[in-house]
N, CA, C and O atoms as a Tripos MOL2 file, in Angstrom:
@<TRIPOS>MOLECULE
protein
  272   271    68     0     0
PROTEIN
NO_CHARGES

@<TRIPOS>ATOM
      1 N          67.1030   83.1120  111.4240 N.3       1 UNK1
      2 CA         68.4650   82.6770  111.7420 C.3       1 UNK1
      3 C          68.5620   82.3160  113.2140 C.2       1 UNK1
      4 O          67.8850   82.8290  114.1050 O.2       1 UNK1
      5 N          69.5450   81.3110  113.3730 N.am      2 UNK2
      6 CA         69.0910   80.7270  114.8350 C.3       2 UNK2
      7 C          70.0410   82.1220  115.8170 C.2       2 UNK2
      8 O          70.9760   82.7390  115.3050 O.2       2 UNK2
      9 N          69.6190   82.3380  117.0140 N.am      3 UNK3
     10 CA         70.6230   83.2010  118.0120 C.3       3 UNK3
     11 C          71.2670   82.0810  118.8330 C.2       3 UNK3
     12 O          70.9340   80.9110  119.0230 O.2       3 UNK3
     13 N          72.5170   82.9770  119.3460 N.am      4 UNK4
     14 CA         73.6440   81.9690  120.0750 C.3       4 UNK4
     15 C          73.5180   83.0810  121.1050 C.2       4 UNK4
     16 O          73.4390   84.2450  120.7140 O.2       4 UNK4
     17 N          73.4890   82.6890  122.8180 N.am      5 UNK5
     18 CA         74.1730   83.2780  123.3340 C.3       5 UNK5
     19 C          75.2070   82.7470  124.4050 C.2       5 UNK5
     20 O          75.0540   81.6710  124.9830 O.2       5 UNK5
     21 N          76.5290   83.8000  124.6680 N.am      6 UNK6
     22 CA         77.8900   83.8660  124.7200 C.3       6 UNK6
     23 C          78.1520   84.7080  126.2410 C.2       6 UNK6
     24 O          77.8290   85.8890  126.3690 O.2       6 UNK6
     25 N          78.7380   83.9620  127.2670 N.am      7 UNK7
     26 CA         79.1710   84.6000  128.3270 C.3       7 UNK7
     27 C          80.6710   84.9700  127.6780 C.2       7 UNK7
     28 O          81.2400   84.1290  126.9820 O.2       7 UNK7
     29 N          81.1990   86.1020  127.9100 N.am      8 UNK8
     30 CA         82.2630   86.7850  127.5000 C.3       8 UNK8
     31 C          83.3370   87.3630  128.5730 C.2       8 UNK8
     32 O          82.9500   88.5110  128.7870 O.2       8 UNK8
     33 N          84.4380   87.1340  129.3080 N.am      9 UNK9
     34 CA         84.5010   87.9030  130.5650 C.3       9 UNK9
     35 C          85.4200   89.4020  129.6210 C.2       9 UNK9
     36 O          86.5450   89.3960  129.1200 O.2       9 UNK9
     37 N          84.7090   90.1820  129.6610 N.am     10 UNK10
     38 CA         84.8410   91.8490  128.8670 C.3      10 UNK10
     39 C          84.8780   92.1610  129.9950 C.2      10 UNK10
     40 O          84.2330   91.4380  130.7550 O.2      10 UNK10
     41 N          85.6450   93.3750  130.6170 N.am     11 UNK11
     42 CA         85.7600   94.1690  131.5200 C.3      11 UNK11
     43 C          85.8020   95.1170  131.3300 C.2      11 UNK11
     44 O          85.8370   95.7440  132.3890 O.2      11 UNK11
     45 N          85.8410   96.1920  129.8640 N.am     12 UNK12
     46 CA         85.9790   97.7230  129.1870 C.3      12 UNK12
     47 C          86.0820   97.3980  127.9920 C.2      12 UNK12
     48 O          86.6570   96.4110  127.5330 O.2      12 UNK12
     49 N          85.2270   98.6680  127.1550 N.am     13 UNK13
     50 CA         85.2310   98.9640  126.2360 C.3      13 UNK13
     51 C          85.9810   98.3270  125.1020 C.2      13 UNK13
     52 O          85.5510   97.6920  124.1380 O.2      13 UNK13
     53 N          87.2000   98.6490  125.4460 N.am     14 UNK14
     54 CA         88.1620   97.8080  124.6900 C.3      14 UNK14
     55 C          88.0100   96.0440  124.0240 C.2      14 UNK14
     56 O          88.2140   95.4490  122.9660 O.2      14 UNK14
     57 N          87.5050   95.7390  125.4700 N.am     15 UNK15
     58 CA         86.9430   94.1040  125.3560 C.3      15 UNK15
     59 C          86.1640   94.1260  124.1870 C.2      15 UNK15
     60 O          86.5510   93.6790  123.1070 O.2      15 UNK15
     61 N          84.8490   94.7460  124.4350 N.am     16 UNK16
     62 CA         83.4620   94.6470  123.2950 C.3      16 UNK16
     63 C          84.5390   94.9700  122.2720 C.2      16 UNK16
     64 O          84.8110   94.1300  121.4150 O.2      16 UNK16
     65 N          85.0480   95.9190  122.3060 N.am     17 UNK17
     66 CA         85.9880   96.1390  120.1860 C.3      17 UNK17
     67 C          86.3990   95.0450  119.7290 C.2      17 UNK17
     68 O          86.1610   94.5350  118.6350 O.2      17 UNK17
     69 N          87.2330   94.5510  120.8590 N.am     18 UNK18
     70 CA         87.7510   92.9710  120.4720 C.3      18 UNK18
     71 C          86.9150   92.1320  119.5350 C.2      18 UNK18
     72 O          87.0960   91.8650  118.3470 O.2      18 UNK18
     73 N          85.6590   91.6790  120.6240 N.am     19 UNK19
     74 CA         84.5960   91.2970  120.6620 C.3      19 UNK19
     75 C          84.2190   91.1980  119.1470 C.2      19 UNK19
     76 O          84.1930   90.1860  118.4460 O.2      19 UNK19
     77 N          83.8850   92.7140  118.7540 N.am     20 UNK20
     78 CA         83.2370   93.0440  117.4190 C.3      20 UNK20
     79 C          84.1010   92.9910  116.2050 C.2      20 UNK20
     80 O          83.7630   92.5170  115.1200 O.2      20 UNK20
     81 N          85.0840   93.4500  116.4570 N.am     21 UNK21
     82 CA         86.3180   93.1730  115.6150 C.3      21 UNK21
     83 C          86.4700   91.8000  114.6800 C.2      21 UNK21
     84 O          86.5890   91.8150  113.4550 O.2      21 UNK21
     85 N          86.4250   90.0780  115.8990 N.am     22 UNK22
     86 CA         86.9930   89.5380  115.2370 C.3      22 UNK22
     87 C          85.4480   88.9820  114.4780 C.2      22 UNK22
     88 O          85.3370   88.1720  113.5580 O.2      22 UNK22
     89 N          84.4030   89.6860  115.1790 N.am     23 UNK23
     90 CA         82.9800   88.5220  114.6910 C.3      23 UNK23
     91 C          82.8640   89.2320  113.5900 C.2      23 UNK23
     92 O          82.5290   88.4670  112.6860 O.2      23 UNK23
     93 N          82.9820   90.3840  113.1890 N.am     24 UNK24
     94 CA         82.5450   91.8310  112.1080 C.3      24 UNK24
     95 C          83.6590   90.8150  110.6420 C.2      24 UNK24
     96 O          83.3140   90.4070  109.5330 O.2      24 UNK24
     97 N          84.9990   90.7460  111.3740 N.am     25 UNK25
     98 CA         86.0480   90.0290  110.5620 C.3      25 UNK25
     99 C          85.3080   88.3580  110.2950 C.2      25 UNK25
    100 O          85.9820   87.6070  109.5890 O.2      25 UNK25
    101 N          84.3580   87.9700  110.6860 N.am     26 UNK26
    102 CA         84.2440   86.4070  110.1820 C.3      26 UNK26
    103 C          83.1310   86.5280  109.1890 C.2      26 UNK26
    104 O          83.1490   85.9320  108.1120 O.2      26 UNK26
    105 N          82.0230   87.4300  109.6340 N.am     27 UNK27
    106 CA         81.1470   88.0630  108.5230 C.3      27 UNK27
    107 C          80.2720   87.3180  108.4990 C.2      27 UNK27
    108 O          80.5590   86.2330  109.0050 O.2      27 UNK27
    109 N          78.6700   87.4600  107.8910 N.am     28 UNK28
    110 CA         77.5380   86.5350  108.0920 C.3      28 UNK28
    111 C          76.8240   86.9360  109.4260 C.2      28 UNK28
    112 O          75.7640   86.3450  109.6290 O.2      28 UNK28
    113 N          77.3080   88.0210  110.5540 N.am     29 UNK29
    114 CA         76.4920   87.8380  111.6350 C.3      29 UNK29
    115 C          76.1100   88.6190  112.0770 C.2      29 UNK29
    116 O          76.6050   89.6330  111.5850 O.2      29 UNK29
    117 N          75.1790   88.9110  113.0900 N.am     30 UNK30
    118 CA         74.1910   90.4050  113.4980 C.3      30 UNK30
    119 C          74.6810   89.7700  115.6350 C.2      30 UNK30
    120 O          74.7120   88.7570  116.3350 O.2      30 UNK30
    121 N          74.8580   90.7900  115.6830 N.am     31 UNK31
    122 CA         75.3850   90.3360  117.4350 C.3      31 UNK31
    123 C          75.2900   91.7230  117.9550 C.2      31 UNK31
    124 O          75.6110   92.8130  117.4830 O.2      31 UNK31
    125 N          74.5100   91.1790  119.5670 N.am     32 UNK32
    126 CA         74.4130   92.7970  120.5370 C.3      32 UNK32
    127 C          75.3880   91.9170  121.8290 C.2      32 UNK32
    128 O          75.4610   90.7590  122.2410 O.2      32 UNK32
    129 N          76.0940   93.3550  122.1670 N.am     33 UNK33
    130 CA         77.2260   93.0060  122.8030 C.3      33 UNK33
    131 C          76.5790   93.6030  124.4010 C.2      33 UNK33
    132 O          76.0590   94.7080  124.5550 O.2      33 UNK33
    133 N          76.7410   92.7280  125.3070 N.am     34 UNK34
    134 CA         75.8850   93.4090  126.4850 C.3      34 UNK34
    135 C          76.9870   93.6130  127.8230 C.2      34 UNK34
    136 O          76.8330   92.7640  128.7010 O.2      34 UNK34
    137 N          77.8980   94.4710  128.0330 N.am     35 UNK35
    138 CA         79.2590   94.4590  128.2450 C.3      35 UNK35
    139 C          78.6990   94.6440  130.1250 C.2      35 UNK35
    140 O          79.2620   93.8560  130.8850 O.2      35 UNK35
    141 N          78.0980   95.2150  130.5000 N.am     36 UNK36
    142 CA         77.8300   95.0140  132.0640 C.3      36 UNK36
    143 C          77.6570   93.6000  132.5770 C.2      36 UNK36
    144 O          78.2580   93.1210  133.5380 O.2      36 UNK36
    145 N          76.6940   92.9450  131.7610 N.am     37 UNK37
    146 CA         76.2810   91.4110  132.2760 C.3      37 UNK37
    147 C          77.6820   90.3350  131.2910 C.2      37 UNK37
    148 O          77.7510   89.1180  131.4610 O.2      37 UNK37
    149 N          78.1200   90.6820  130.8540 N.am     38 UNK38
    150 CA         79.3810   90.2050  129.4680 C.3      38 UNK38
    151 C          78.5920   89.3190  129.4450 C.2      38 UNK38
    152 O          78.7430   88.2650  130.0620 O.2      38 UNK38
    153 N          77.5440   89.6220  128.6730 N.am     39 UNK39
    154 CA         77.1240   88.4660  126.7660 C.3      39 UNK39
    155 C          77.2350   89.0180  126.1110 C.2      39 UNK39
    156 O          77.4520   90.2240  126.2240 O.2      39 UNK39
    157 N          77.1210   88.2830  124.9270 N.am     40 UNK40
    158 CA         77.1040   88.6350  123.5390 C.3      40 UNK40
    159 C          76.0070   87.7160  122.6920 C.2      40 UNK40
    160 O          76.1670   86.5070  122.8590 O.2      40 UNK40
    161 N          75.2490   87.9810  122.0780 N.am     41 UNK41
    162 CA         74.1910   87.4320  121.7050 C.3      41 UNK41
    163 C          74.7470   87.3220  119.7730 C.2      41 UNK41
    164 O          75.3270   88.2720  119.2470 O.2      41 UNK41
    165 N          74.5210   86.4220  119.2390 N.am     42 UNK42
    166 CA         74.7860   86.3300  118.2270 C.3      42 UNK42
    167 C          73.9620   85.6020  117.6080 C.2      42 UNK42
    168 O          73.6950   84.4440  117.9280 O.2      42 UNK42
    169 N          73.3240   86.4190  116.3470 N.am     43 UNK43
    170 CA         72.3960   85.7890  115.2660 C.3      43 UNK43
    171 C          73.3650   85.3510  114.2790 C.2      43 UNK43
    172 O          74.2930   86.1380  114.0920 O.2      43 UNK43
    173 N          73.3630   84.3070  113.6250 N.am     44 UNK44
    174 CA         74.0770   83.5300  112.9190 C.3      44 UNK44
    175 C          73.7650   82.1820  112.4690 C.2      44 UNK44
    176 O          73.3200   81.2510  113.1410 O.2      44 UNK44
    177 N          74.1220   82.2220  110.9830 N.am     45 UNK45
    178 CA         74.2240   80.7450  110.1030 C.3      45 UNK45
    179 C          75.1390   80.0870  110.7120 C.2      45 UNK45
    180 O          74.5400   79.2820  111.4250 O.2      45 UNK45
    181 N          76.4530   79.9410  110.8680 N.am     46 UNK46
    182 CA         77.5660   79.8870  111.2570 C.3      46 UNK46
    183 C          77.0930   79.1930  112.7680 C.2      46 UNK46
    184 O          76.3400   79.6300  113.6380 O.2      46 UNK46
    185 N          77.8390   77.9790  112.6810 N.am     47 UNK47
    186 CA         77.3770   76.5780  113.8180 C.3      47 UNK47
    187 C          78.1610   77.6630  114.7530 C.2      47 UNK47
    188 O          78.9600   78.5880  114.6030 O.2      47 UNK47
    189 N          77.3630   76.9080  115.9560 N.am     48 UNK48
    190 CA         77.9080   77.2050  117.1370 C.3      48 UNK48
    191 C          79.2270   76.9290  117.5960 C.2      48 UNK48
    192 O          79.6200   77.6610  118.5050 O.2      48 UNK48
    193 N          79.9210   76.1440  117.2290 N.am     49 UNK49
    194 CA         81.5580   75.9760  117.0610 C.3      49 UNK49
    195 C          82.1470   76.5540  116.5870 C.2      49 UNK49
    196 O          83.2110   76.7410  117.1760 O.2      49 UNK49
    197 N          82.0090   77.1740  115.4250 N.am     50 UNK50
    198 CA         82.4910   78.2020  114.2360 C.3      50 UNK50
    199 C          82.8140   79.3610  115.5840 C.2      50 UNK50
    200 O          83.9370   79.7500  115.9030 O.2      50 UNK50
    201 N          81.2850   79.8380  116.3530 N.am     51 UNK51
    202 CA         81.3740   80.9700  117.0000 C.3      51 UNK51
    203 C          82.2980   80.7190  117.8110 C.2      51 UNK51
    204 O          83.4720   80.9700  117.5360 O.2      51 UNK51
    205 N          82.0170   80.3160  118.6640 N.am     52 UNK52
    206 CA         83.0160   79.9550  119.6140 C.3      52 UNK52
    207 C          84.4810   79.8370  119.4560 C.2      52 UNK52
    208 O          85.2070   80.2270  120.3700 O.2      52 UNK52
    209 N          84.9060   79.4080  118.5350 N.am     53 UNK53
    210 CA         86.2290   79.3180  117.9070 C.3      53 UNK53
    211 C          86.7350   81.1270  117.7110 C.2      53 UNK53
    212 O          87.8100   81.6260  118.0430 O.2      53 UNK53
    213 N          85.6290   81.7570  117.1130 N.am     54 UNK54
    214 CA         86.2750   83.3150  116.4250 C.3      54 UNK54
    215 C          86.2950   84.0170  117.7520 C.2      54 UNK54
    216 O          87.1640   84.8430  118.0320 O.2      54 UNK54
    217 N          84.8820   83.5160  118.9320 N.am     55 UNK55
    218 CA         85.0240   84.0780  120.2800 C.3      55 UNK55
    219 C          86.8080   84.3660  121.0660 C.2      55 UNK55
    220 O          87.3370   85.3490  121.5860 O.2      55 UNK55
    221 N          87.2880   82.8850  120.7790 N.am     56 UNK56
    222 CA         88.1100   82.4580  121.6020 C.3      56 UNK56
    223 C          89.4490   83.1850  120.7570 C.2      56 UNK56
    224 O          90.5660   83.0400  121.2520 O.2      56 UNK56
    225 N          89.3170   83.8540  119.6560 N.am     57 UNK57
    226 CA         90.3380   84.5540  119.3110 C.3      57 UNK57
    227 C          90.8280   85.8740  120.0620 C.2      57 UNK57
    228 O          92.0220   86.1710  120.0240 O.2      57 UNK57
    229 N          90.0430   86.5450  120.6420 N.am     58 UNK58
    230 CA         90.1610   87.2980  121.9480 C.3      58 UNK58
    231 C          90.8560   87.7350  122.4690 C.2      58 UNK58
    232 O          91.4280   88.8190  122.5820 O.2      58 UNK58
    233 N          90.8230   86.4350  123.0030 N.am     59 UNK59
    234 CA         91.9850   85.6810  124.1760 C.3      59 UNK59
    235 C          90.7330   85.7660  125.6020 C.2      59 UNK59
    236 O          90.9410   85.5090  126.7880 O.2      59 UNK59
    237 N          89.6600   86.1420  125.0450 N.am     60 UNK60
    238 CA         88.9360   86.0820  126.8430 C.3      60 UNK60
    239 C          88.1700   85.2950  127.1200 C.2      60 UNK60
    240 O          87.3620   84.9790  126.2470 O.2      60 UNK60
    241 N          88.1010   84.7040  128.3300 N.am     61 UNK61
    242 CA         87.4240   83.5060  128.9860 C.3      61 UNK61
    243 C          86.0030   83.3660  128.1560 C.2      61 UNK61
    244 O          85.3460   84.4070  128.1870 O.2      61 UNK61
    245 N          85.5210   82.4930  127.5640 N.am     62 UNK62
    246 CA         84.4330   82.3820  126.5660 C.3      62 UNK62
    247 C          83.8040   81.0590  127.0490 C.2      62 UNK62
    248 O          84.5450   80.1530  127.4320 O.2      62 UNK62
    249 N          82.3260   80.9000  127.0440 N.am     63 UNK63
    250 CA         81.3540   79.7880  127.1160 C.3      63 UNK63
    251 C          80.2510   80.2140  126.4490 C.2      63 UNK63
    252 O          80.0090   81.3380  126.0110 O.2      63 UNK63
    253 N          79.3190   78.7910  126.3900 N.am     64 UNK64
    254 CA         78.1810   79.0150  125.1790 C.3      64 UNK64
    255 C          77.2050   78.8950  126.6640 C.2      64 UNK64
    256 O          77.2700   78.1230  127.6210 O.2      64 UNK64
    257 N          76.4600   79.8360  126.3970 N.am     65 UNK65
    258 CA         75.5150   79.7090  127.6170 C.3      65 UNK65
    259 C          74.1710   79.4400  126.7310 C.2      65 UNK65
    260 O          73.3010   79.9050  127.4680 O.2      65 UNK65
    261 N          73.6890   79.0830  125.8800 N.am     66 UNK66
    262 CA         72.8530   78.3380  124.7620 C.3      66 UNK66
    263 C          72.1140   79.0150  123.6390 C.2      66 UNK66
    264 O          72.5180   79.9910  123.0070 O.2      66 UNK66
    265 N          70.7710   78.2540  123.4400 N.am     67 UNK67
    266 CA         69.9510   79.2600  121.9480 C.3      67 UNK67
    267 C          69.2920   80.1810  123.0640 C.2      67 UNK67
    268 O          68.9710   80.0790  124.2480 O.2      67 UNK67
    269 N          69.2550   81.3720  121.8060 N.am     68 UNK68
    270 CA         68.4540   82.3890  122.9350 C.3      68 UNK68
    271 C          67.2860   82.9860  122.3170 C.2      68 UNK68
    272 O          66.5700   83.7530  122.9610 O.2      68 UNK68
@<TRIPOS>BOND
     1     1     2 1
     2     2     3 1
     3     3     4 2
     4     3     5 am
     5     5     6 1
     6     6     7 1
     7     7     8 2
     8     7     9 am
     9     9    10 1
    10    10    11 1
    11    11    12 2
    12    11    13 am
    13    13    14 1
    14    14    15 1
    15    15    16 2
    16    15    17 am
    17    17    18 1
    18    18    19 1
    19    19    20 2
    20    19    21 am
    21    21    22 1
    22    22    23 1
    23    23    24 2
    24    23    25 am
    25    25    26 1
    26    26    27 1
    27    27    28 2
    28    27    29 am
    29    29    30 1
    30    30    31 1
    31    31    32 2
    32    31    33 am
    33    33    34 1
    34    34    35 1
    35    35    36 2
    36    35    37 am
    37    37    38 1
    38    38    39 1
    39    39    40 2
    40    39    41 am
    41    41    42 1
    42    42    43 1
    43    43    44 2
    44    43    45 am
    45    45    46 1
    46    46    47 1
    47    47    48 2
    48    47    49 am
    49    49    50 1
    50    50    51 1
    51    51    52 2
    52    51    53 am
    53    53    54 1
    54    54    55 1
    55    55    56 2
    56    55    57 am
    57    57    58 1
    58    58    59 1
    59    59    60 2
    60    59    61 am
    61    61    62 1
    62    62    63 1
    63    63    64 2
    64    63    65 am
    65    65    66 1
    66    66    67 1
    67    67    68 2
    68    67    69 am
    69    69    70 1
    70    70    71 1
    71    71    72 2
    72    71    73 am
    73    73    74 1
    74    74    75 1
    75    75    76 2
    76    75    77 am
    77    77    78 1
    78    78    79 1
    79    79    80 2
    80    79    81 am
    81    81    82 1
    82    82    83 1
    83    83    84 2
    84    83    85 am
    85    85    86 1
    86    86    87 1
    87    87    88 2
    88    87    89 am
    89    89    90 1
    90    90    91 1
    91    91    92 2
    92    91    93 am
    93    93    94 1
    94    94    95 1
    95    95    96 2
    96    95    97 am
    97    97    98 1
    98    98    99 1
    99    99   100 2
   100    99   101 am
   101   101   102 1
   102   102   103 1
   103   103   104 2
   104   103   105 am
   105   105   106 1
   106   106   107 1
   107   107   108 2
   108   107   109 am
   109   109   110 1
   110   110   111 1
   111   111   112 2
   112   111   113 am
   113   113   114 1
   114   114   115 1
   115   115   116 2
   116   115   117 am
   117   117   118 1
   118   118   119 1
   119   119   120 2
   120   119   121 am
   121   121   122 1
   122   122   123 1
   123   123   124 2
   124   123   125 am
   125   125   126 1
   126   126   127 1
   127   127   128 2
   128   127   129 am
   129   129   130 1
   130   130   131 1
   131   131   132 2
   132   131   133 am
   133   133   134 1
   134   134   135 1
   135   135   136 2
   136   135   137 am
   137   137   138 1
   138   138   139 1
   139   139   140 2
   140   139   141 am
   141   141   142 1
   142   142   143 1
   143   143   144 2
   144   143   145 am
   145   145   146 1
   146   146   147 1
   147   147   148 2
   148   147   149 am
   149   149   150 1
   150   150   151 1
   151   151   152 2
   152   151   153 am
   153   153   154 1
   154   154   155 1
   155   155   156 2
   156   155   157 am
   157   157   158 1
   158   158   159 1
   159   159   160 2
   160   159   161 am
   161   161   162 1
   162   162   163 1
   163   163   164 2
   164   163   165 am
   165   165   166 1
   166   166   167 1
   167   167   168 2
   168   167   169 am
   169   169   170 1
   170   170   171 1
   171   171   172 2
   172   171   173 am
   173   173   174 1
   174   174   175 1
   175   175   176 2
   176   175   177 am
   177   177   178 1
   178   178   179 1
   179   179   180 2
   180   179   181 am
   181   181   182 1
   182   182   183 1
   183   183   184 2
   184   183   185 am
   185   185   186 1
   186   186   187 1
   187   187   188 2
   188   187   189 am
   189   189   190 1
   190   190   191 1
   191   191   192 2
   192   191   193 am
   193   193   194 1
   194   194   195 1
   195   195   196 2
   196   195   197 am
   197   197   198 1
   198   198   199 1
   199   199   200 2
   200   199   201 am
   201   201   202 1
   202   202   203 1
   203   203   204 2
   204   203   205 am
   205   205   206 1
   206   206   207 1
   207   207   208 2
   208   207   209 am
   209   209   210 1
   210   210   211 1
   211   211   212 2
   212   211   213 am
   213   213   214 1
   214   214   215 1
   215   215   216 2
   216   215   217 am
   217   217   218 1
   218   218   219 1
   219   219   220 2
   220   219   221 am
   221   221   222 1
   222   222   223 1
   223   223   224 2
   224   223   225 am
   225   225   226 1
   226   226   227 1
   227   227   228 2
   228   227   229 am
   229   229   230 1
   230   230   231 1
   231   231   232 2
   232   231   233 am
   233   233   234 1
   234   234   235 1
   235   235   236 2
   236   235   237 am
   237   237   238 1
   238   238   239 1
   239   239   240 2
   240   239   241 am
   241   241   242 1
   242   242   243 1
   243   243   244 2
   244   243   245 am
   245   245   246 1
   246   246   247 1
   247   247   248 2
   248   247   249 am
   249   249   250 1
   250   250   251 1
   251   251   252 2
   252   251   253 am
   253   253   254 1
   254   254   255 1
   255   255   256 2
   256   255   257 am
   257   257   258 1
   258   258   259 1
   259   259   260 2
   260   259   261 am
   261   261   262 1
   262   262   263 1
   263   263   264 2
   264   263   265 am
   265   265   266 1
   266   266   267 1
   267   267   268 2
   268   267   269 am
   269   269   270 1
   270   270   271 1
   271   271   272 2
@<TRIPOS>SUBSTRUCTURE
     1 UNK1         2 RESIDUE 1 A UNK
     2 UNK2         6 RESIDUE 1 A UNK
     3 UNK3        10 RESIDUE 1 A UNK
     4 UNK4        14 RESIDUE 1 A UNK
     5 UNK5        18 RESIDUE 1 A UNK
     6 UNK6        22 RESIDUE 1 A UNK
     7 UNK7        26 RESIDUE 1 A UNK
     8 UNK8        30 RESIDUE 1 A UNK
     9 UNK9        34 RESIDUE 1 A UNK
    10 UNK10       38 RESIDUE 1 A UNK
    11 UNK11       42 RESIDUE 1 A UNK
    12 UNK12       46 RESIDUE 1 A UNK
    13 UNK13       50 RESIDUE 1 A UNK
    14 UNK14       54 RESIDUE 1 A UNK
    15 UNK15       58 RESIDUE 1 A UNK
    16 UNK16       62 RESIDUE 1 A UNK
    17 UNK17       66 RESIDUE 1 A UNK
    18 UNK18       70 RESIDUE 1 A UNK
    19 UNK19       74 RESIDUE 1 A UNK
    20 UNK20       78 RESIDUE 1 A UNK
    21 UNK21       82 RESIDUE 1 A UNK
    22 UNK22       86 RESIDUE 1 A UNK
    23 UNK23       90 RESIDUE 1 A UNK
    24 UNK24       94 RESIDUE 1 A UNK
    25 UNK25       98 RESIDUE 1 A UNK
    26 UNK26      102 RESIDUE 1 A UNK
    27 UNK27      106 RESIDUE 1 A UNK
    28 UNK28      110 RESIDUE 1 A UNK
    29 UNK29      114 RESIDUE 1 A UNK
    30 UNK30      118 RESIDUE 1 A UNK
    31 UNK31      122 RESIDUE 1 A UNK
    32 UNK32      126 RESIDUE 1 A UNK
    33 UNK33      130 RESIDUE 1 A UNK
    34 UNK34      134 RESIDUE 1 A UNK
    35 UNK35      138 RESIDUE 1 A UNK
    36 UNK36      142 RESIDUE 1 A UNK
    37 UNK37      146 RESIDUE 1 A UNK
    38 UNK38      150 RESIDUE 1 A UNK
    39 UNK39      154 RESIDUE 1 A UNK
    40 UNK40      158 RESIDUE 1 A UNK
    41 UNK41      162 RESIDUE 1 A UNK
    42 UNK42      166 RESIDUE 1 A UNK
    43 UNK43      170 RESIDUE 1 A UNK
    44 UNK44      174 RESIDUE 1 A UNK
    45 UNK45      178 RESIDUE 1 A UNK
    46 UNK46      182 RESIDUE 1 A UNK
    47 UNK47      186 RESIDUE 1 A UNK
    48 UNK48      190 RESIDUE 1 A UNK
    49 UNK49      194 RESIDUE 1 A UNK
    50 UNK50      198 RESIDUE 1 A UNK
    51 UNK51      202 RESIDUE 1 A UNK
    52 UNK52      206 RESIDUE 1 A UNK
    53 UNK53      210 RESIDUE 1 A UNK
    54 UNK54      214 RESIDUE 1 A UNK
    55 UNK55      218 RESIDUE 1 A UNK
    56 UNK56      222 RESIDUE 1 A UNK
    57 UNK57      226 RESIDUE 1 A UNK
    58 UNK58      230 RESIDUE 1 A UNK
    59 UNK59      234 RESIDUE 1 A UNK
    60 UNK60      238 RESIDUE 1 A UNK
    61 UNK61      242 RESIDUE 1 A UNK
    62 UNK62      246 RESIDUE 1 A UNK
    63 UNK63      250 RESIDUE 1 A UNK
    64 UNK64      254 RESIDUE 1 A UNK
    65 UNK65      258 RESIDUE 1 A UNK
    66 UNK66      262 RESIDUE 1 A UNK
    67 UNK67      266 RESIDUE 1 A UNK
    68 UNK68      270 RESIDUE 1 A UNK
């Protein structure tokens, strides 16, 4: 499965729940959440737009920083 990775601006705990919350809610994906450096690495079928879109449900500053 291809990996995506995701600059995230997370600042606490709370953020990553977010984080996991809405990707756990889109389903299909395996993701490590790396909350000091804010990425998020995401293995996924699910195009890179798809991600990005469920990212941006959030509400936090989100970019595709590429395949990883």
């Amino acid at each position: 499965m291809p990996k995506h990775e995701f600059s995230v601006d997370m600042t606490c705990e709370g953020c990553a729940e977010a984080v996991s919350r809405v990707l756990n809610k889109l389903g299909g994906v395996d993701f490590n959440i790396d909350l000091p450096n804010k990425k998020v690495c995401i293995e996924s079928e699910h195009s890179m737009d798809t991600l990005l879109a469920t990212l941006n449900k959030t509400g936090k500053a989100v970019s595709y920083i590429g395949p990883k």
